[in-house]
C-alpha positions as CSV (number, residue, x, y, z in Angstrom):
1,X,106.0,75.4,115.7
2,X,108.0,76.9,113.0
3,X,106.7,78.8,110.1
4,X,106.3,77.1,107.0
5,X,107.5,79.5,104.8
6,X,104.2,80.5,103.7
7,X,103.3,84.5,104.3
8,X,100.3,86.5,103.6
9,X,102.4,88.2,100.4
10,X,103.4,84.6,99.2
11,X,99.9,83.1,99.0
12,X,98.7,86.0,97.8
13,X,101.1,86.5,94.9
14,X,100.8,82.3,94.4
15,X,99.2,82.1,91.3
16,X,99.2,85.8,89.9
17,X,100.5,85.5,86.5
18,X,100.5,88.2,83.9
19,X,97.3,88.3,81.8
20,X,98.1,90.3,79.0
21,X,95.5,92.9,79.8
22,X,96.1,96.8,78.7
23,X,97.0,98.8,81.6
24,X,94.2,100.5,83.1
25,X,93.3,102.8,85.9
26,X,90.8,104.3,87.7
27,X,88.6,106.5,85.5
28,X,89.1,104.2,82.4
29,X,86.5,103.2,80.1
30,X,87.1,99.8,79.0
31,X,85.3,96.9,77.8
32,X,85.3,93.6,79.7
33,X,84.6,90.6,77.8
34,X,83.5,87.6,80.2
35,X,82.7,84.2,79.1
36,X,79.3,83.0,79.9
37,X,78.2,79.6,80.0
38,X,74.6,78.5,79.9
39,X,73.8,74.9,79.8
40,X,76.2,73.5,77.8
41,X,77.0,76.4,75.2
42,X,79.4,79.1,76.1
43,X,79.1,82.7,74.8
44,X,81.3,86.0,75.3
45,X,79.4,88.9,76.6
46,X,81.2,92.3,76.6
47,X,80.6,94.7,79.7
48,X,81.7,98.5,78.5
49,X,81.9,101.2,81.9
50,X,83.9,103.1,83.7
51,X,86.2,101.9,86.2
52,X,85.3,103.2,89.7
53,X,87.7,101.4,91.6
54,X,90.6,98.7,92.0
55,X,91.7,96.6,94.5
56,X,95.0,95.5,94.1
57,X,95.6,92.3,96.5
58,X,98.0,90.1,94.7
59,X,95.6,87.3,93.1
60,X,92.6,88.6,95.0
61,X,93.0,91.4,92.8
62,X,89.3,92.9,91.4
63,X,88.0,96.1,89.4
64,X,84.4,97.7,89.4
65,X,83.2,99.3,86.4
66,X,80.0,101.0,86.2
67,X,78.0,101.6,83.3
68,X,74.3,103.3,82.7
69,X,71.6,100.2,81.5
70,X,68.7,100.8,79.6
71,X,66.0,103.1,81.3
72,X,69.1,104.9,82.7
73,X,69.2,102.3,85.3
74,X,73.0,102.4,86.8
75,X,74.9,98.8,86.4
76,X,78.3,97.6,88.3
77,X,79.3,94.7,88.7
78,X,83.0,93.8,90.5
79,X,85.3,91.5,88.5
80,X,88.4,89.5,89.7
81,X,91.3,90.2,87.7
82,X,93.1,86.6,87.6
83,X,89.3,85.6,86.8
84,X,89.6,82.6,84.1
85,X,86.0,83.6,83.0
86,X,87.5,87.2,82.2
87,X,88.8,86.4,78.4
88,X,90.0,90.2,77.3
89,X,89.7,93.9,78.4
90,X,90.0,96.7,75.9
91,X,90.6,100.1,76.9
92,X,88.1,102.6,75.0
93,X,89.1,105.7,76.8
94,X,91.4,107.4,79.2
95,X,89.6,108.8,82.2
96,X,91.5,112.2,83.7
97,X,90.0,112.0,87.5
98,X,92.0,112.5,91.3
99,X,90.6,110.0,92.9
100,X,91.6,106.5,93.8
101,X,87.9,105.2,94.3
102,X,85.1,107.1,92.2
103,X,82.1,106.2,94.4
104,X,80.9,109.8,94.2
105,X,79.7,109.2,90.7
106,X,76.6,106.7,92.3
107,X,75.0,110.2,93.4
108,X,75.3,112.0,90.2
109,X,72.8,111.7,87.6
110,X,72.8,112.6,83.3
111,X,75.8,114.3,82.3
112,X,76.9,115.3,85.9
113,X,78.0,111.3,85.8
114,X,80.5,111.9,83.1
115,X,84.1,111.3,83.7
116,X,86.4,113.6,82.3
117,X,88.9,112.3,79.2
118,X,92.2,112.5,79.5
119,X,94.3,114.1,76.6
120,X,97.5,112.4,75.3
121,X,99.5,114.1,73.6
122,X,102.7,113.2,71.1
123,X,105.1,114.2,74.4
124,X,103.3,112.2,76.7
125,X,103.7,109.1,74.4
126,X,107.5,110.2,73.7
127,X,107.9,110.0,77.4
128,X,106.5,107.0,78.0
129,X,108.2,105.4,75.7
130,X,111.3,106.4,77.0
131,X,110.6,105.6,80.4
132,X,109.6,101.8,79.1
133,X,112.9,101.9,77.4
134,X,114.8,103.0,80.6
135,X,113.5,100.6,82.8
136,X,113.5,98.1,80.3
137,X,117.6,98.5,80.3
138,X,117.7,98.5,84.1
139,X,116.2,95.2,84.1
140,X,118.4,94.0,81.8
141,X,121.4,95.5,83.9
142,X,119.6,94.5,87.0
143,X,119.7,91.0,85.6
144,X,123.8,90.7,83.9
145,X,124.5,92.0,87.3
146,X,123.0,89.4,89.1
147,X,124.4,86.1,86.6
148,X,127.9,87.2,87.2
């Protein structure tokens, strides 16, 4: 039987179109607004936590984000990334941690839970910039190269 052209990387990237979304990492505290329907109205309710981990499968992609409740009761809940419920994410803070998955904050309690913040400075923006603007003109190179 031959193949159908169909791959695990194919399906998964079938679908995955660019969101508009901030970038965000691990570490991150952002606010996830999620469309919520009840009945027949429809209401946006924002979720604000830290993001713990990511999961990046192509349109399977998801994030958790954690956030403290009321009675200090911890909260996380996993979203999909390509979710259509998921109507905007907004970055409130930088998070400066080492780790790819942040599970170790579920033990730690008050203040220990804390995530450090990560300091950007007028060079780091300067060098981002330029580093958008570099690969920006490789595309574009990339790209006149390929047409001719």
């Amino acid at each position: 039987m031959k193949a159908q052209g169909k791959t695990k990387e194919t399906i998964l990237a079938h679908g995955a179109v660019d969101r508009g979304f901030p970038s965000f990492r691990v570490g991150d505290t952002i606010a996830v607004t999620q469309r919520i329907r009840e009945g027949n109205k429809e209401r946006a309710q924002i979720f604000e936590g830290d993001v713990i981990a990511m999961k990046k499968r192509g349109i399977a992609s998801t994030f958790t984000v954690r956030k403290i409740g009321a009675h200090s009761i911890a909260v996380e809940r996993i979203f999909p990334y390509y979710s259509p419920r998921i109507s905007g994410v907004k970055v409130i803070k930088h998070g400066d941690v080492r780790r790819a998955k942040l599970y170790y904050v579920r033990d730690r309690i008050g203040k220990a839970a804390r995530l450090r913040e990560k300091v950007i400075t007028k060079q780091d923006v300067a060098r981002s910039q330029e580093a958008k603007a570099a690969s920006a003109a490789a595309a574009a190179k990339q790209s006149t190269d390929k047409s001719s």
